[in-house]
MDTraj code that builds the backbone (N, CA, C; nanometers):
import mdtraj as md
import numpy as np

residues = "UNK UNK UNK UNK UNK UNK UNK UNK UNK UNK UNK UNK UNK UNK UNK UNK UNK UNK UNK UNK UNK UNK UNK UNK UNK UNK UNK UNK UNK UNK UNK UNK UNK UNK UNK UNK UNK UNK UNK UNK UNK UNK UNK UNK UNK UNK UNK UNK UNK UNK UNK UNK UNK UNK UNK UNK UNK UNK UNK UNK UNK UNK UNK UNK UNK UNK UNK UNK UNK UNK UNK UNK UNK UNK UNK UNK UNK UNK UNK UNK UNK UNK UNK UNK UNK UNK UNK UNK UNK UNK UNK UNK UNK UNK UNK UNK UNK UNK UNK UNK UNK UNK UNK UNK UNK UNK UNK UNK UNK".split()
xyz = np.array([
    [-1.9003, 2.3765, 0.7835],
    [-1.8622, 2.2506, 0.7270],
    [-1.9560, 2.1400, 0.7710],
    [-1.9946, 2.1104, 0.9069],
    [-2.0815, 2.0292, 0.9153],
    [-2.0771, 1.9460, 0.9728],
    [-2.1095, 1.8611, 1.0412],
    [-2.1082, 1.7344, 1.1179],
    [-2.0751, 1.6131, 1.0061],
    [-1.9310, 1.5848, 1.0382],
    [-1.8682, 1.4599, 0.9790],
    [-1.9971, 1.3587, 0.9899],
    [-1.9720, 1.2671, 0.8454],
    [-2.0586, 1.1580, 0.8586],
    [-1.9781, 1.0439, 0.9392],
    [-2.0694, 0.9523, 1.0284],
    [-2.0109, 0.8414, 1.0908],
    [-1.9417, 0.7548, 1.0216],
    [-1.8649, 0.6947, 1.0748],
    [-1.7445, 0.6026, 1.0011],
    [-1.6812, 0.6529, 0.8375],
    [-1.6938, 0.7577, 0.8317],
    [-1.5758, 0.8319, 0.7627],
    [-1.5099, 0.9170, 0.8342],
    [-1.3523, 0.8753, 0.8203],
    [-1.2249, 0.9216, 0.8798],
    [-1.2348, 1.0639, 0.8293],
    [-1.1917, 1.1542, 0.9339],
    [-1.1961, 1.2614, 0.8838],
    [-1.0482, 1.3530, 0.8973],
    [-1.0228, 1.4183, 0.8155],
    [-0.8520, 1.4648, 0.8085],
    [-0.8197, 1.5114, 0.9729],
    [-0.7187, 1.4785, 0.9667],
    [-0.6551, 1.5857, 1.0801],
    [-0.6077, 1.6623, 1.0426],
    [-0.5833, 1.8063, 1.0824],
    [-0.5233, 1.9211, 0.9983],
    [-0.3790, 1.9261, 1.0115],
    [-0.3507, 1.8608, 1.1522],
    [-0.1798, 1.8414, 1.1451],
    [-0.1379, 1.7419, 1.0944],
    [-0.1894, 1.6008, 1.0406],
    [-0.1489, 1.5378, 1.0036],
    [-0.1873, 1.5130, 0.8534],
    [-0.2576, 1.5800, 0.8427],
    [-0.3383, 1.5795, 0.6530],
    [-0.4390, 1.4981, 0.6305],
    [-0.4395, 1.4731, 0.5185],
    [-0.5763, 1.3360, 0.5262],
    [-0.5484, 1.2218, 0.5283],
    [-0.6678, 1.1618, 0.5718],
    [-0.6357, 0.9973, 0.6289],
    [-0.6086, 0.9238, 0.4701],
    [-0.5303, 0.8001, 0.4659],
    [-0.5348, 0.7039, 0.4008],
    [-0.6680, 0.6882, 0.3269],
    [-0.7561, 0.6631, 0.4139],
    [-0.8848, 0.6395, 0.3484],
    [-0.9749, 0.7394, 0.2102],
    [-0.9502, 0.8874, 0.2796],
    [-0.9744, 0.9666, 0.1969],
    [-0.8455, 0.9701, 0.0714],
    [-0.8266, 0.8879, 0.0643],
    [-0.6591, 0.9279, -0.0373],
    [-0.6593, 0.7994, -0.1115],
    [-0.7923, 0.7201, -0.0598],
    [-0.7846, 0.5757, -0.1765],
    [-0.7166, 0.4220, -0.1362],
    [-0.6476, 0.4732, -0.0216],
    [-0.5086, 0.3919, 0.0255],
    [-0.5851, 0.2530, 0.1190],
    [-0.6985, 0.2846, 0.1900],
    [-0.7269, 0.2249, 0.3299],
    [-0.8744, 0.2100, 0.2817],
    [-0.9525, 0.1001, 0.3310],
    [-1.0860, 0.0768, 0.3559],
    [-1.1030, -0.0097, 0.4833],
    [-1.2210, 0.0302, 0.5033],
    [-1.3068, -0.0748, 0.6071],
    [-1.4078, -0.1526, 0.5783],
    [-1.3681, -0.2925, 0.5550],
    [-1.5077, -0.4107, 0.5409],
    [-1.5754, -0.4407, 0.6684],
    [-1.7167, -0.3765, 0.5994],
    [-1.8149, -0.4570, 0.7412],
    [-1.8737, -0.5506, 0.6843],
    [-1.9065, -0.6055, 0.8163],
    [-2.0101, -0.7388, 0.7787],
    [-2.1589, -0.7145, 0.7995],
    [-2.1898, -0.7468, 0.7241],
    [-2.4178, -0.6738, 0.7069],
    [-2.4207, -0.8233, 0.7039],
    [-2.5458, -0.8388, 0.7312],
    [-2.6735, -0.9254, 0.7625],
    [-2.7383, -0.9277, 0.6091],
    [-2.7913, -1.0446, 0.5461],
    [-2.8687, -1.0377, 0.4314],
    [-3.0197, -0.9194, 0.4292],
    [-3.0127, -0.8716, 0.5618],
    [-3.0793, -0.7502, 0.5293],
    [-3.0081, -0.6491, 0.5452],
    [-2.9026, -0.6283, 0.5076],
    [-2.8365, -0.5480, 0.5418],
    [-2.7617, -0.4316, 0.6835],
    [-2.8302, -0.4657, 0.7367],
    [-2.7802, -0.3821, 0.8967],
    [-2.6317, -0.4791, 0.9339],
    [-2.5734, -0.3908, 0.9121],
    [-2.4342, -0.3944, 0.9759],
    [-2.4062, -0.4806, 1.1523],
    [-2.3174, -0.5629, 1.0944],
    [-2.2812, -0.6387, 1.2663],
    [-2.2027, -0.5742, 1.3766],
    [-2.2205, -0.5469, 1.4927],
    [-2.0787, -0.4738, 1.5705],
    [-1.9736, -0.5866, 1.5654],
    [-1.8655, -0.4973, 1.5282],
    [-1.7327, -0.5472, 1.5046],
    [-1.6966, -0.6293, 1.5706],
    [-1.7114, -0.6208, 1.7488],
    [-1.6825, -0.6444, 1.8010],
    [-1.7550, -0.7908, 1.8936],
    [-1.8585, -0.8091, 1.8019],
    [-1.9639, -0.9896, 1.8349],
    [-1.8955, -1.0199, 1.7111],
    [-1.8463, -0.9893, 1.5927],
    [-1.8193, -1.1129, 1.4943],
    [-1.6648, -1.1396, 1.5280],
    [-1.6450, -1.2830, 1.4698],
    [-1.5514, -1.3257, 1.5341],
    [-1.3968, -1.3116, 1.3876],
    [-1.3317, -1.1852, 1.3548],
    [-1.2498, -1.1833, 1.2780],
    [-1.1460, -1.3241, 1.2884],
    [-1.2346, -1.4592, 1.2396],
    [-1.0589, -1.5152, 1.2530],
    [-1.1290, -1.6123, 1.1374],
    [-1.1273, -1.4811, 1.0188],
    [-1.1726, -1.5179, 0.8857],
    [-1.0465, -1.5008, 0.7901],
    [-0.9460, -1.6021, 0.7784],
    [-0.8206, -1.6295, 0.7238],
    [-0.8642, -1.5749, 0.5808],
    [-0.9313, -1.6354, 0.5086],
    [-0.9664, -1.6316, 0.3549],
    [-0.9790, -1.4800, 0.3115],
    [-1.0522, -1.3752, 0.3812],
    [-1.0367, -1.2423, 0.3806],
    [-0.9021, -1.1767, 0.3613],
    [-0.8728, -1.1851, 0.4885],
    [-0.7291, -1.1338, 0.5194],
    [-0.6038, -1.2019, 0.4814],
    [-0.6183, -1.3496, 0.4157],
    [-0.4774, -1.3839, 0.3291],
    [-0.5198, -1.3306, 0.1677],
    [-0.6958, -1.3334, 0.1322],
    [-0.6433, -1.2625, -0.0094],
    [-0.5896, -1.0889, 0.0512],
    [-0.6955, -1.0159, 0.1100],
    [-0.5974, -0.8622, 0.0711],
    [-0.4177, -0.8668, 0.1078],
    [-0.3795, -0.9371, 0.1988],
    [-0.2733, -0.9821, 0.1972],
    [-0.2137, -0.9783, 0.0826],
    [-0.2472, -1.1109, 0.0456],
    [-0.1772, -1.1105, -0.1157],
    [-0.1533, -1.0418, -0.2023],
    [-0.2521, -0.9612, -0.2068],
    [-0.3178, -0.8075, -0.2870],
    [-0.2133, -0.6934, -0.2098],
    [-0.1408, -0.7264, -0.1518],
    [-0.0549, -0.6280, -0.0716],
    [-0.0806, -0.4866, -0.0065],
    [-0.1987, -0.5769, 0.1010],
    [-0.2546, -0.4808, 0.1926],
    [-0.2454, -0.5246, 0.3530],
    [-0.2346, -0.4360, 0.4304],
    [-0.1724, -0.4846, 0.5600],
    [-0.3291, -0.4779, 0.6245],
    [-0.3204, -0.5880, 0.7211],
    [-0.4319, -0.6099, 0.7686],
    [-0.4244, -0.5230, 0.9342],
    [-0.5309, -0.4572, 0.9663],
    [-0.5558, -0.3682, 1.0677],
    [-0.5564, -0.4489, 1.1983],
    [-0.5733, -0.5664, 1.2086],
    [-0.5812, -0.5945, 1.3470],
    [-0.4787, -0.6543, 1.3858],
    [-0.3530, -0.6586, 1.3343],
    [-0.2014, -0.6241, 1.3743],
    [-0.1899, -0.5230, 1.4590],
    [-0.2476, -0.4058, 1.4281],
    [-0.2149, -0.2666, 1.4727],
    [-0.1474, -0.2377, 1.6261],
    [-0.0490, -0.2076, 1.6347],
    [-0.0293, -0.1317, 1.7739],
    [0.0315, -0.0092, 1.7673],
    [0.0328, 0.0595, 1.8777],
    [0.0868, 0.1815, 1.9104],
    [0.2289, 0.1903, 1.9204],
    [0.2432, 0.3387, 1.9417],
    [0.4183, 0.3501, 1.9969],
    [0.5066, 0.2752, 2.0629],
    [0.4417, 0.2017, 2.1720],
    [0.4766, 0.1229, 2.2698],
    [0.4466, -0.0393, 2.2676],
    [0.3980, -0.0480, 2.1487],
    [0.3831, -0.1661, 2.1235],
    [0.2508, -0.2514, 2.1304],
    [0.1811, -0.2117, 2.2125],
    [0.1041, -0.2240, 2.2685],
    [-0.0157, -0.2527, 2.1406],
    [-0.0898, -0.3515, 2.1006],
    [-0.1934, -0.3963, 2.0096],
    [-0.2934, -0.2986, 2.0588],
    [-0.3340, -0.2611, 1.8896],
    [-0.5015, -0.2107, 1.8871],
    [-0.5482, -0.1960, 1.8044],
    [-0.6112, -0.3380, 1.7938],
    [-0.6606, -0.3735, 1.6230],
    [-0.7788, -0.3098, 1.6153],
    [-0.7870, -0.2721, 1.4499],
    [-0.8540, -0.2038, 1.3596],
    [-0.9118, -0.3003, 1.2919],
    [-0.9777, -0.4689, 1.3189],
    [-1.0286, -0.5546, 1.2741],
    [-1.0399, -0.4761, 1.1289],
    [-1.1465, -0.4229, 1.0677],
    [-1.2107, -0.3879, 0.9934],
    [-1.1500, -0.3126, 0.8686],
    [-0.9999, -0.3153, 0.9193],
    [-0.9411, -0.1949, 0.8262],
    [-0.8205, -0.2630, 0.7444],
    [-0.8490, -0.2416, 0.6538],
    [-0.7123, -0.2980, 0.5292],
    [-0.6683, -0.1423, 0.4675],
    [-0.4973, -0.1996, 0.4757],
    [-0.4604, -0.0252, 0.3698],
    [-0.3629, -0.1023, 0.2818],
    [-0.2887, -0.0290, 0.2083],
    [-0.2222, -0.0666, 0.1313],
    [-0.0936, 0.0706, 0.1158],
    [0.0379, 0.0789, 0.0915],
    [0.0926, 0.1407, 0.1150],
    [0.1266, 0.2018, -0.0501],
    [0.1016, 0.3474, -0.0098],
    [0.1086, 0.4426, -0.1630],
    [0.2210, 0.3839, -0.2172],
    [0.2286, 0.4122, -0.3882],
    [0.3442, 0.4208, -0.4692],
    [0.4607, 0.5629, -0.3921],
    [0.5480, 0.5263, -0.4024],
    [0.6378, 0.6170, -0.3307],
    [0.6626, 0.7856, -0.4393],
    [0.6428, 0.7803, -0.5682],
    [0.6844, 0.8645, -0.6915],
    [0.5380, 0.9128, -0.6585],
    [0.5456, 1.0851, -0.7210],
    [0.4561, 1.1547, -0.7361],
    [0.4020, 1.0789, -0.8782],
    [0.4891, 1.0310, -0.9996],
    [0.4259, 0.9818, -1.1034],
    [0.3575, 0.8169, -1.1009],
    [0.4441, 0.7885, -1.0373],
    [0.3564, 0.6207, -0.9761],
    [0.2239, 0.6727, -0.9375],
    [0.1781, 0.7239, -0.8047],
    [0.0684, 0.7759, -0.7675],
    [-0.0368, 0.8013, -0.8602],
    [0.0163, 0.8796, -0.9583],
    [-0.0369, 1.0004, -1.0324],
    [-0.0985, 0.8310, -1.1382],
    [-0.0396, 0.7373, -1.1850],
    [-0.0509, 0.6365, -1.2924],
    [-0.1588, 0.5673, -1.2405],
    [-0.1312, 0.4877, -1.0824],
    [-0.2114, 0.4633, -1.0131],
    [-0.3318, 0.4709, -1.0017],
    [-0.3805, 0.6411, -0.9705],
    [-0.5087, 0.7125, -1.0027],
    [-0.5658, 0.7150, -1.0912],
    [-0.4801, 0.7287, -1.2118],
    [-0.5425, 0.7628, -1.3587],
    [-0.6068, 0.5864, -1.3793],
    [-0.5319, 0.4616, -1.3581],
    [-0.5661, 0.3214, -1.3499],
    [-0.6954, 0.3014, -1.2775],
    [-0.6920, 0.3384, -1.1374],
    [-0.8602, 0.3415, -1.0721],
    [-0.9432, 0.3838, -1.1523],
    [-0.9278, 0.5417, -1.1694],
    [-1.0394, 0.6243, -1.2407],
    [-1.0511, 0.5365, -1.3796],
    [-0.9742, 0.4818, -1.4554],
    [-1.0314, 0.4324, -1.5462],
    [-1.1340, 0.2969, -1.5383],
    [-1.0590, 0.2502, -1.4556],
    [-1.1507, 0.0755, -1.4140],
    [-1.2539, 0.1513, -1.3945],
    [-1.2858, 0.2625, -1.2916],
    [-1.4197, 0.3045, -1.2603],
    [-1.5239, 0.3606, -1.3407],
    [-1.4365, 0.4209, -1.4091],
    [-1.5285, 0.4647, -1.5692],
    [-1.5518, 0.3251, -1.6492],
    [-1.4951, 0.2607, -1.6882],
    [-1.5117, 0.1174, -1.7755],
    [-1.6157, 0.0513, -1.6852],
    [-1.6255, 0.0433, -1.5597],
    [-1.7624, 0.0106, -1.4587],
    [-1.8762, 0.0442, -1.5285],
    [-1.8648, 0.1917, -1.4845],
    [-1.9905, 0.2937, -1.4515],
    [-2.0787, 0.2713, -1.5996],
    [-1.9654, 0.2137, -1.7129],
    [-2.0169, 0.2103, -1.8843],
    [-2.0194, 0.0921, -1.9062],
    [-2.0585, 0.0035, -1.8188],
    [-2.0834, -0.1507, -1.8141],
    [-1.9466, -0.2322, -1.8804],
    [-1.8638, -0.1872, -1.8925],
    [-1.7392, -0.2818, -1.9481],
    [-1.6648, -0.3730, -1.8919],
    [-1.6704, -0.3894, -1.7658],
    [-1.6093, -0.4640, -1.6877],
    [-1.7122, -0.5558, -1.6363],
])
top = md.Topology()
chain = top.add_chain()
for i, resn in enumerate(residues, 1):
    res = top.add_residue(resn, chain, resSeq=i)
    for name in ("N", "CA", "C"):
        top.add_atom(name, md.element.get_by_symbol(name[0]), res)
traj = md.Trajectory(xyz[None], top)
């Protein structure tokens, strides 16, 4: 199989696949106008305008995050959004992406 690429989540076998691979979750980085990526951890996330639109967009913002115990451990970088609960919601869902993405890929959008 191969050496996972960096910063793609990769399934756990007991727990299945991540959010991310399933459409649900992304990670925004921040690049430089030449593009090289910033560490997460020098930029200063207390960029409201980001995180109140996916908000709005009804996606939970990652650097809430804590553990079992309560305990914070933000995922700055990570927005998810929580699946349709119906196998046919899901299923409508998908077929809705894949189409925006095709209407893309054929300049329509």
């Amino acid at each position: 199989m191969g050496t996972p690429t960096p910063n793609i989540p990769v399934a756990d076998l007991k727990r299945g696949p991540s959010w991310h691979q399933l459409g649900y979750a992304t990670d925004l980085l921040v690049a430089t106008q030449y593009g090289k990526t910033i560490d997460q951890t020098l930029f200063t996330w207390d960029a409201p305008t980001i995180v109140s639109v996916m908000s709005e967009a009804g996606f939970q913002w990652g650097g809430t995050f804590t553990d079992a115990n309560g305990n914070p451990t933000p995922d700055v970088v990570h927005f998810q959004i929580k699946p349709p609960s119906s196998y046919s919601d899901r299923r409508a869902a998908a077929q809705r992406v894949e189409d925006y993405f095709n209407n893309c890929m054929n300049g329509a959008q």
